[in-house]
N, C-alpha and C positions, 0 to 999 in steps of 0.2 A: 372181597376179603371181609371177614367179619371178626370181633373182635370182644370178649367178653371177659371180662374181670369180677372177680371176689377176695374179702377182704381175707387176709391170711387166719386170722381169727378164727374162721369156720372150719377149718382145716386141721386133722387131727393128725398126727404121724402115720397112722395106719391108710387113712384116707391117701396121703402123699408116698405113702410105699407102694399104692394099689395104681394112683396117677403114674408112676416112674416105671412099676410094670408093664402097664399097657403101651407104654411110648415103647419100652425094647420091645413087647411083642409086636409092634407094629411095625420097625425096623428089619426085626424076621421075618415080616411077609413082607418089606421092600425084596428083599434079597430071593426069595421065592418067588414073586411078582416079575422081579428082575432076569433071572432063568428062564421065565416063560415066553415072556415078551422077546427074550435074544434068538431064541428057539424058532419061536416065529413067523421073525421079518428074516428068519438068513435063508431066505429062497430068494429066488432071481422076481424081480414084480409079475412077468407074466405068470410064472409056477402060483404066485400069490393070488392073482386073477382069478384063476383056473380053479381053484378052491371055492374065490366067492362065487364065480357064475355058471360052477361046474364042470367037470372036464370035458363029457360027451358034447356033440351037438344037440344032442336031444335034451339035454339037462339044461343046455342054454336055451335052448327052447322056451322050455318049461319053468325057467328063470322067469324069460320075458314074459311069458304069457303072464305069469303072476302080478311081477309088474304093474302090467297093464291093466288088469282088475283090482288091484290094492292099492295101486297109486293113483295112475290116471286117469281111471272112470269116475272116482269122486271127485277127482282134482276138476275134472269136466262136467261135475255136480249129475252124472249120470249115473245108475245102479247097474250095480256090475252083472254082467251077462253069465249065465252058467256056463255057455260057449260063447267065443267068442265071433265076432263076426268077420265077413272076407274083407269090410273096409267099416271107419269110424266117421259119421258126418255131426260137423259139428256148425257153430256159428262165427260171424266176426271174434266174436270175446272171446270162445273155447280156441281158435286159432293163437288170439294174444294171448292166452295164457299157456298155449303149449311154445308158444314162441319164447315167452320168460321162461319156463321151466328148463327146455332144451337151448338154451343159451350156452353160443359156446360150443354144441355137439353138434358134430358133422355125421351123417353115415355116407359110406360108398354103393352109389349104384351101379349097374353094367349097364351100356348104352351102345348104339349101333360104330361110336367112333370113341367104344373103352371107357373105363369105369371111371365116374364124376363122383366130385364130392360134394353133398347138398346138406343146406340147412332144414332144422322139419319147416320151414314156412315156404322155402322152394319145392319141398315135397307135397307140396297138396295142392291140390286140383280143386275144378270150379270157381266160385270166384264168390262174393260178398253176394247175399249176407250167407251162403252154404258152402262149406267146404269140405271137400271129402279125403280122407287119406288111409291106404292099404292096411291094416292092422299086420302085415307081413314087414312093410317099411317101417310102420312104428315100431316093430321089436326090435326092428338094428337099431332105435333110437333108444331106447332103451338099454340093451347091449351096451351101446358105446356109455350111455350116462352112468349106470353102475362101473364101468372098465373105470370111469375118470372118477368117480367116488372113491374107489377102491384105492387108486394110485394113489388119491389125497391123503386116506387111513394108514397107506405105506407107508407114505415119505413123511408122516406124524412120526409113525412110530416109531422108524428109522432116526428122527430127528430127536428122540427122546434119549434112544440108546446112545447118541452120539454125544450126549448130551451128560452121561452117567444116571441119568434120571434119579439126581440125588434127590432126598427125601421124600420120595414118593408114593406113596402107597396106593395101592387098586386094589379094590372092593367089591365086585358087580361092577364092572364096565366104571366105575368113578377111580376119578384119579383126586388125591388131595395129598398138596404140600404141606406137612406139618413142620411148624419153626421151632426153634429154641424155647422149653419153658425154664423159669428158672425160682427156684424158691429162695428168699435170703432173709436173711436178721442182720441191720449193721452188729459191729463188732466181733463175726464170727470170720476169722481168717481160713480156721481148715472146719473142711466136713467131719461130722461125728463120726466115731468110730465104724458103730452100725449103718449108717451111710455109708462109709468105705466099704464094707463088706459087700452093703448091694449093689453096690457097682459094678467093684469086680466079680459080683455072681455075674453079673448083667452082660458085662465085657465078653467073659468068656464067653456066655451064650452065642451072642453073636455072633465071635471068631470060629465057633463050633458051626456055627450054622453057615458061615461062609467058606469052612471047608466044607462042609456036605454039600454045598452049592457049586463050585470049582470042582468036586470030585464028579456032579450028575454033568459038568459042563464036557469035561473031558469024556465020558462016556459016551456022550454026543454028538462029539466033536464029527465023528466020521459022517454022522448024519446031517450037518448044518452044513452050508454052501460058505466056500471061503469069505464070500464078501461078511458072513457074521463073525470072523474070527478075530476082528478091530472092536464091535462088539461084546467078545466075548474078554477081552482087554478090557474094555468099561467096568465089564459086570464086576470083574477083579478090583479095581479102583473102586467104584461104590461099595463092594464089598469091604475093601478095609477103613475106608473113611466112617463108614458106618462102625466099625469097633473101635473109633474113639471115641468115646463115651464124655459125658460128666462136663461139656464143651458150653461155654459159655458166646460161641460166637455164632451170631444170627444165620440161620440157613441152617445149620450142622444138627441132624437129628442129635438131642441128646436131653441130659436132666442135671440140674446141680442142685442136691437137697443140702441146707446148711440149718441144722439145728443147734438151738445152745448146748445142751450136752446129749448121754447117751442116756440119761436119767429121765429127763424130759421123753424124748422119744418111747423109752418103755412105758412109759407111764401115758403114754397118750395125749400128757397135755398142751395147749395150744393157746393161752392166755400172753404168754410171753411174745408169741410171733407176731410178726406185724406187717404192714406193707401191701402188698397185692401178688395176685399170681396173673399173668398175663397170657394167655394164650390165642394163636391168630391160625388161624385155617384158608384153605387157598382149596375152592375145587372147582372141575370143571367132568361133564361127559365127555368122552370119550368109544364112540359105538363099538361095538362088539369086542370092546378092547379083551376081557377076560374072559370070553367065549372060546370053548376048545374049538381044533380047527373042522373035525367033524361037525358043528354047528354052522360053520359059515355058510354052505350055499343057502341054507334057510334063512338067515337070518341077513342075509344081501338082498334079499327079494322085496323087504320090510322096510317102508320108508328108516331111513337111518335116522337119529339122531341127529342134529346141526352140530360140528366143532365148535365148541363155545367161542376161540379167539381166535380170528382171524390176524394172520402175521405180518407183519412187515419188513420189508426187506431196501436197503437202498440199493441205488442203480446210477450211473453216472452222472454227474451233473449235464446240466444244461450249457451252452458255450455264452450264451448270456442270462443273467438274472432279468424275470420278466414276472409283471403281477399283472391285472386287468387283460390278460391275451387272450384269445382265440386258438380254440383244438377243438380234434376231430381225427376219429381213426378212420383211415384212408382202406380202399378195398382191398388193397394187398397187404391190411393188417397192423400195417407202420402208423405213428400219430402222425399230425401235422401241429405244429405246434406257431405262432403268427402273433406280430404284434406286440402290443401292450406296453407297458412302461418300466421304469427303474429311475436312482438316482441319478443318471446322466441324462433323463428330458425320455422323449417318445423313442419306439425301436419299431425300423422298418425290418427286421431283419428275421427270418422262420428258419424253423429247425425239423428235424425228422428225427422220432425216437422208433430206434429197428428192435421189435422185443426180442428178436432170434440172438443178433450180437451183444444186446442190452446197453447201447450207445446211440449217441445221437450224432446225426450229419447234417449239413449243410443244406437248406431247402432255398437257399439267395435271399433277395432280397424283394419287398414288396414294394411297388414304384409310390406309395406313400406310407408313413409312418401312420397309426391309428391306435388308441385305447380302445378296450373293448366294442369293438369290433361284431358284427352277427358272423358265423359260419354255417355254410353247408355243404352237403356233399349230394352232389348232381348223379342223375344214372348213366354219366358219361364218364363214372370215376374222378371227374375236374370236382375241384373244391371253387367257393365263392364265397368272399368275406366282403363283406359289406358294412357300409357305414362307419362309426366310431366317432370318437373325436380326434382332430389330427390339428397341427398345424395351425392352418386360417378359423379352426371351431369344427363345429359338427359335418360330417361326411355326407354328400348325397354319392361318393363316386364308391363303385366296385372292383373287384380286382379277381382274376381265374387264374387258382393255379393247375397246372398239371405236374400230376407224378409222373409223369413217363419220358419225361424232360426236363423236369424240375425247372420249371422256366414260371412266368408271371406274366398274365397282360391283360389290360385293362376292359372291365364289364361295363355291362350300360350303366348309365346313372338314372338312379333313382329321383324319385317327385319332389321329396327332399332330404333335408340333411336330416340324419337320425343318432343317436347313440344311446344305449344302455336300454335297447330293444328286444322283441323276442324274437328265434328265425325258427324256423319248424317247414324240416321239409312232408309235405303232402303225401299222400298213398301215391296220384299220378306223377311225381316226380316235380311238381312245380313247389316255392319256396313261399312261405307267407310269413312278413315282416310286420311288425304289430307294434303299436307305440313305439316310444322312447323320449328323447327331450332334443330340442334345437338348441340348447345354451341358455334360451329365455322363459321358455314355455313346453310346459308335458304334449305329448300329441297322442291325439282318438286316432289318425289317419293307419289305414293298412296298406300295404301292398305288395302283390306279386308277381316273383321273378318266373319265365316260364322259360327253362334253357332250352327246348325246341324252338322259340322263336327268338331268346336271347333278348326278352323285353322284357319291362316291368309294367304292370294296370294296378289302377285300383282296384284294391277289395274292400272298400268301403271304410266305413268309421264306425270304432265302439263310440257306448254311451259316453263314457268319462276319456277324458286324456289319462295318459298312465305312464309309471318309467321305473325302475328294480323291481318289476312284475316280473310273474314266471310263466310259461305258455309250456300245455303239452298237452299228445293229440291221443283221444281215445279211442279205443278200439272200433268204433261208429265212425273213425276219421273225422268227426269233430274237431276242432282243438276250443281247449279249456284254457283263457286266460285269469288269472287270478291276482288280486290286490293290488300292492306298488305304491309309489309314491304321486300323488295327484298334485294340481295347482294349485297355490295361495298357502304353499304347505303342507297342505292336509295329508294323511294317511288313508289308503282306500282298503274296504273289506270287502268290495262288490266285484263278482265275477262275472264274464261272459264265455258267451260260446259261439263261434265262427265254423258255420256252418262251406265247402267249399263246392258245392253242391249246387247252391243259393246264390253264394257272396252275398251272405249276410251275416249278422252278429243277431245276439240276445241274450236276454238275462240268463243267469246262471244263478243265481239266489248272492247271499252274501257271507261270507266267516264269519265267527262268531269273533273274531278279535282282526281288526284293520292290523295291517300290516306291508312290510316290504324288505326286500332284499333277503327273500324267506328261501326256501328251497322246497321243490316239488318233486315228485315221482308216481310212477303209477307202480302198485299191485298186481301180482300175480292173477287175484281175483276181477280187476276192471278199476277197481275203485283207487281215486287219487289222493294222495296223501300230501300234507302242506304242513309244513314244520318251521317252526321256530320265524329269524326275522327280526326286524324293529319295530316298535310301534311308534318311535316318535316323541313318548314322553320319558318310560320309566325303563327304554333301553332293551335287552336283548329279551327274546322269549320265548316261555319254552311249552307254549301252547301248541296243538297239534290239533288238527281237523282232517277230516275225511268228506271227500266229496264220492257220493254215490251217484253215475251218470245212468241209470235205471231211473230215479228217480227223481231226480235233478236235485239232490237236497244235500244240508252238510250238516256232520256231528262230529263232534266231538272224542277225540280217542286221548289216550294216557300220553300225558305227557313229557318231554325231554328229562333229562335228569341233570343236563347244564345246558342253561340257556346261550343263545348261540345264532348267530348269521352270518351271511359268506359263507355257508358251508358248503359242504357237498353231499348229495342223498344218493348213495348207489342201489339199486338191485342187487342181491346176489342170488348166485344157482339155487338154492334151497329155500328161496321167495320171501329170505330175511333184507330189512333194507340197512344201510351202513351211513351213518350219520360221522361224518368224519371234518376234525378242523374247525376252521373259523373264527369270529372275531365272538370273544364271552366277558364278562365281567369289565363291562367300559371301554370296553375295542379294544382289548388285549388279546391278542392270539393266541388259541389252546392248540394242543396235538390231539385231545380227549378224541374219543370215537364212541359210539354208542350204538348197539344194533337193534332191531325194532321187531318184533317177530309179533306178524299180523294176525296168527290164529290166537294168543294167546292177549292179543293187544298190551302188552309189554314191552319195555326197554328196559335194556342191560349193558355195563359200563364193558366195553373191551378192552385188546392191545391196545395204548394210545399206538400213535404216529412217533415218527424218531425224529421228526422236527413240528414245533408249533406255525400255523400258518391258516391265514385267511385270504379271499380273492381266489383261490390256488386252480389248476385246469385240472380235470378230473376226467380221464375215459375209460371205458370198460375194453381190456384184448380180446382176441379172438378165444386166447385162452382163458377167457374169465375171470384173470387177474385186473387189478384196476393201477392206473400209474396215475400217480399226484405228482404234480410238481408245479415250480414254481408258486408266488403268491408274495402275502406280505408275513414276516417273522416278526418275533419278539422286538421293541423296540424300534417297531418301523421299517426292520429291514430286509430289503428284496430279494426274496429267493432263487438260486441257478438251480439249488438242490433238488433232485426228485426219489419218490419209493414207489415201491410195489407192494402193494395187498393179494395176500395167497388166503383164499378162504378153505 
């Protein structure tokens, strides 16, 4: 929101007759704007579909095929072929990065025992470092990625309609809420005469224009699908809200001009008025929002636009409040949610959140209580959490749950006790545990769980001891650990890299600013990204670095816009990352969210969260959505509460 003021001073009557015009004419293209958009969305989603990706098969076709040369081939830093080929070979990285893009998207194959659903990284064949995949399977994926683009555009637009999409105006695909301006002089009770006059020219207008909107609605009527006819109720409602005029209360399209008399105003002059005129503007894109429908198939083909605000929605609580816990979505989709703490001492107790029912059930109890805790998920579907702090101190024991029993039982033990460690499971399915602290001392030591043999080995020792470090594994299958908290105090900026190949470690260069309890992610592109954290002296930060593992080196990218730790860094579909939560301004918990968009190296404030919270479990659904919940709230206090993020 931006916000700009000038002194009343500058303003002559004429100037403020010409400001009060453009606000109703821009009310008349709400109500116009309005009509178009009801029109629209009153087909059924699939009839919507069919428009963006074309009706024929052959139009889907030729959908995809565009796709694939508009989108993907750069996206895979390849030049687009004039034709296309029978299959696309790519490398480790072009895999992770068609793995981030199609996140989320399943296509349907036929196979000898009926049609399976795969992800594109199940789809490809050969193996590290080449990997080959049909350019026939990439067009179902593609297919399906626009189909779920599309729905998003819907159920926006649908959500707008439902919404009266008061004050709104669209322009070229831009949508901008205008508020209330208001002109005053104290001592002026009623508006000048000639003020009254323009008003009521004003009013009419509009009521004029929202019969002519009601009368094209009814003419329509037979054409629009019943589900718009609740819509077309809206339209009615924004329609006459809109012809109250003259409206002093915030949100309400409108203008109140109060000059001292009607002498003044003819006269133009403007010595006498005083104060400020305030006006605030709210916009955001909107893709193809004002495109006739004859434009869609072309312009579905065309990387879209990002929706500026990704939304949030709540979901039911949790049966306990839990901060410092352990999750992880489980392969049938459900999280698992384990552990952690609250005001009544440590919680042995885990939960399952079912996105289908949007509730959570009963996963028992874990045979000890533990604070943060490692998690992972084995290629046996069994989860395994490990370490934490429990009870007697730091953990060396494990624990296996299985979903298909909802049952618990105990893993090998570990070398020793660890907590506030990294766990990253491997390309071959084995678990690498990396630092943490024993209660007295940071630890270098690593080690891995291997569930084929249900044991744990060393994998050796970084240089430094380390603990609120972040670990994640690069498309090389490296993993990248980064910063944390070292011994005697100190703040680390040095990174390594644990090669599993070797079972070894090595440098990895250093940040440009020491830090810990920061948040990490990887890019679409390969390169990882490390945001915000503590340093130690002067509190939260809103530094931001990029590690490029091409080159083993780090720089520097734009910075947070509130500083911030404990957070959480998502991915999402369109390769923006979601900076959401955490502890800002002296361990105070924010809901602020911020999204990051890596071609433009930029960040922009979003939806916040509908609750402030740091610590909190953050994992991405199968549908793309992400569920936050639990953590620490305003004032210390422990969160049961969880949402959902719709991008």
């Amino acid at each position: 929101m931006s916000t700009n003021e000038f002194p009343l001073s500058e303003l002559t009557a004429t100037m403020m007759r010409e400001v009060f015009s453009s606000i109703i004419d821009s009310a008349v293209e709400q109500t116009d704007a309005y009509v178009e958009l009801a029109t629209r969305v009153g087909v059924p989603i699939g009839a919507y579909q069919g428009k963006l990706l074309g009706i024929t098969s052959a139009e889907q076709v030729a959908t995809a095929q565009k796709y694939i040369r508009e989108v993907l081939f750069p996206l895979l830093a390849l030049p687009p072929p004039s034709t296309l080929p029978d299959a696309i070979a790519t490398d480790d990285q072009g895999r992770q990065v068609l793995g981030e893009h199609f996140r989320a998207v399943v296509a349907v194959v036929p196979g000898p025992a009926g049609a399976t659903e795969v992800t594109i990284l199940d789809a490809m064949s050969g193996g590290s470092p080449s990997w080959r995949l049909s350019t026939g399977l990439l067009a179902e994926f593609a297919i399906e990625k626009l189909k779920q683009e599309s729905a998003s555009e819907y159920n926006k637009l649908r959500a707008m309609l439902g919404a009266g999409m008061q004050n709104i105006v669209v322009t070229g695909g831009e949508l901008t809420t205008k508020v209330t301006m208001q002109l005053s002089t104290p001592g002026d009770a009623e508006p000048a005469a000639a003020t009254q006059q323009q008003e009521e020219l004003a009013r009419r207008r509009v009521v004029s224009s929202a019969r002519q909107q009601r009368a094209r609605l009814a003419r329509t009527a037979d054409t629009v699908a019943p589900s718009a006819r609740n819509a077309q109720m809206a339209s009615r409602k924004a329609q006459s809200t809109l012809a109250k005029l003259a409206s002093s209360t915030l949100g309400t399209t409108g203008v109140r001009v109060r000059l001292p008399s009607e002498e003044l105003a003819a006269a133009g002059r403007s010595a006498e008025l005083f104060g400020s005129v305030k006006l605030e503007f709210r916009t955001g894109i909107f893709p193809g929002l004002s495109a006739p429908p004859a434009a869609l198939p072309a312009a579905a083909t065309k990387p879209s636009a990002p929706p500026p605000f990704p939304q949030w929605t709540p979901v039911a609580d949790m049966a306990t409040p839990r901060g410092s816990c352990a999750a992880i979505r489980l392969g049938n989709g459900q999280v698992l949610i384990a552990g952690g703490d609250n005001d009544t001492g440590l919680i042995d107790t885990a939960e399952i959140y079912d996105p289908t029912a949007r509730a959570w059930l009963s996963a028992g109890a874990l045979l000890a209580p533990r604070i943060a805790p490692g998690i992972a998920l084995l290629p046996s579907g069994r989860v395994l959490v490990i370490g934490g702090l429990g009870g007697p101190g730091y953990l060396a024991t494990t624990e296996l749950y299985d979903p298909t029993t909802s049952t618990w039982s105990a893993g090998p033990t570990m070398g020793v006790g660890r907590g506030f460690a990294t766990t990253t499971v491997l390309r071959d399915g084995r678990v690498l545990v990396a630092g943490g602290t024993n209660g007295s001392n940071g630890l270098a030591t690593a080690e891995l769980y291997d569930p084929a043999a249900n044991t744990w080995s060393s994998a050796g020792s970084m240089a430094v001891a380390r603990w609120n470090h972040t670990a994640v594994m690069l498309p090389s299958g490296r993993v990248l650990v980064t910063a944390g908290s070292g011994n005697g105090g100190t703040v680390l900026a040095s990174a390594e890299l644990y090669d599993p190949v070797a079972n070894t470690w090595s440098p990895a260069g250093a940040l440009g600013t020491p830090r810990y309890s920061h948040s990490t992610v990887m890019l679409a592109s390969g390169k990882i990204l490390v945001a915000g954290g503590l340093d130690g002296r002067d509190g939260d930060l809103l530094a931001i670095e990029l590690y490029d593992p091409s080159t083993n080196s780090w720089t520097s990218a734009a910075p947070l816009g509130i500083a911030r730790a404990l957070f959480s860094l998502t991915p999402l579909p369109d390769g923006r990352i979601l900076a959401a939560g955490g502890a800002s301004n002296r361990s105070r918990a924010t809901a602020s969210v911020e999204l990051y968009d890596p071609a433009a190296n930029a960040w922009s404030h979003s939806t916040p969260m509908l609750d402030a919270r740091c610590g909190h479990a953050t994992v991405v659904l199968n549908n793309g959505q992400i569920l936050v919940a639990g953590g620490v709230g305003l004032d210390d206090q422990i969160l049961a509460r969880a949402e959902i993020c719709s991008s």
